[in-house]
C-alpha positions as CSV (number, residue, x, y, z in Angstrom):
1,X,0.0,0.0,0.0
2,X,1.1,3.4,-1.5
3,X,1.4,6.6,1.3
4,X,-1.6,7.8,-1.6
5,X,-3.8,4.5,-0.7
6,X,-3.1,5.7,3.0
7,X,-3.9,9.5,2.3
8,X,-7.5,8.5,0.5
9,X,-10.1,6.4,1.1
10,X,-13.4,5.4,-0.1
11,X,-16.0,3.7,1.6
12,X,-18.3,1.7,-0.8
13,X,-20.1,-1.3,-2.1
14,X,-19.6,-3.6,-4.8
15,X,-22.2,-3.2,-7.3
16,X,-22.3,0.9,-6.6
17,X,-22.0,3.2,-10.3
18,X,-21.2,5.9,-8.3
19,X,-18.2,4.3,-5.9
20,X,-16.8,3.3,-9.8
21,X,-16.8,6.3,-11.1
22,X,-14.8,8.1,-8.0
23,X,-12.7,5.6,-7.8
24,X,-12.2,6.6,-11.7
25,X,-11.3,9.7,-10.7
26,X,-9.4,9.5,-8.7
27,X,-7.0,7.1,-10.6
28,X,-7.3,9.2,-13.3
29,X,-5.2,11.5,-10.9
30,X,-3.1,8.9,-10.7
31,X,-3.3,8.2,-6.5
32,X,-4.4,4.7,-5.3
33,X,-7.0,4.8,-2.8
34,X,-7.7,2.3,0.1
35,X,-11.5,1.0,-0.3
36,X,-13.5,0.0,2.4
37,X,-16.5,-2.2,1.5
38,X,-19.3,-1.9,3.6
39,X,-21.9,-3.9,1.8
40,X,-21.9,-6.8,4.5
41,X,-19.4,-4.9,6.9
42,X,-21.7,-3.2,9.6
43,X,-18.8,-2.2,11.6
44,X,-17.6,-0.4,8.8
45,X,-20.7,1.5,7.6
46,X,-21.3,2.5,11.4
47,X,-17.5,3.8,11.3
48,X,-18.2,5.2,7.8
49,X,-21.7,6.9,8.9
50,X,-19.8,8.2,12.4
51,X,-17.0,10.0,10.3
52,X,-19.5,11.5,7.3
53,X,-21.6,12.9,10.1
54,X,-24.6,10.2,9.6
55,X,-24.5,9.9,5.9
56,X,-25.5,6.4,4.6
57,X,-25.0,6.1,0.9
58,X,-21.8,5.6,-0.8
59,X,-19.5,6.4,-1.8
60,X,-18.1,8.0,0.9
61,X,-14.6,9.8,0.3
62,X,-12.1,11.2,2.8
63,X,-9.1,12.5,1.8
64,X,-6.0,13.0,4.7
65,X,-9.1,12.1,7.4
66,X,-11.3,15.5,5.5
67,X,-14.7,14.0,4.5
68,X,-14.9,15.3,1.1
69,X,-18.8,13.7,0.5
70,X,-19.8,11.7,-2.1
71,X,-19.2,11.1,-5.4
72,X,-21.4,14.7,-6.6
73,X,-19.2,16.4,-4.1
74,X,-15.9,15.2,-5.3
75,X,-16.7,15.8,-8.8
76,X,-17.9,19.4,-7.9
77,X,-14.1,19.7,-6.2
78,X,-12.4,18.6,-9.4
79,X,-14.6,20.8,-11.4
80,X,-13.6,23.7,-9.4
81,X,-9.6,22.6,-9.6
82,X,-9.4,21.9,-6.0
83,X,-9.2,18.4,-5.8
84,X,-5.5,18.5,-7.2
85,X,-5.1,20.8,-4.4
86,X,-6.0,18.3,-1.7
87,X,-4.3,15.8,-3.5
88,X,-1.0,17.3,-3.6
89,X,-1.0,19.0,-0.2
90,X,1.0,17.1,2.0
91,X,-1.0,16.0,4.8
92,X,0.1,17.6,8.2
93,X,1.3,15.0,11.0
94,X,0.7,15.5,14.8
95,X,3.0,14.5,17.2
């Protein structure tokens, strides 16, 4: 696993159009993402649902531990130029 893979992640479900096409994306950017299925996972999608501040659809992206949304949301970013922004920040540490 990539620092990238580390840095993103996308909460989804197998048979989702919409957890495809961020994962598109965000390859298309060319960072690797760690996906975290939640179709059969209910510890997950509680986790998932905790972090997006009680969101249950997927997908659900987070990027350096910011919950970017959805796939509408993250498209909207990229749209606006600011998802290579996020991407190529370097995420701050804490001690």
């Amino acid at each position: 696993m990539t620092a990238d893979a580390d840095r993103i992640v996308v909460y989804s479900t197998p048979f989702c159009g919409y957890c495809g096409a961020a994962k598109r994306l965000l390859a298309g950017k060319g960072v690797e993402v760690t996906e975290i299925d939640v179709m059969f996972d209910p510890e997950q999608r509680r986790k998932m649902m905790e972090m997006s501040g009680g969101r249950r659809t997927v997908p659900q992206i987070f990027i350096d531990g910011q919950h970017i949304g959805g796939f509408d949301e993250l498209s909207a970013l990229d749209a606006r130029g600011e998802l290579d922004r996020l991407i190529a920040a370097k995420p701050t540490t804490h001690p």
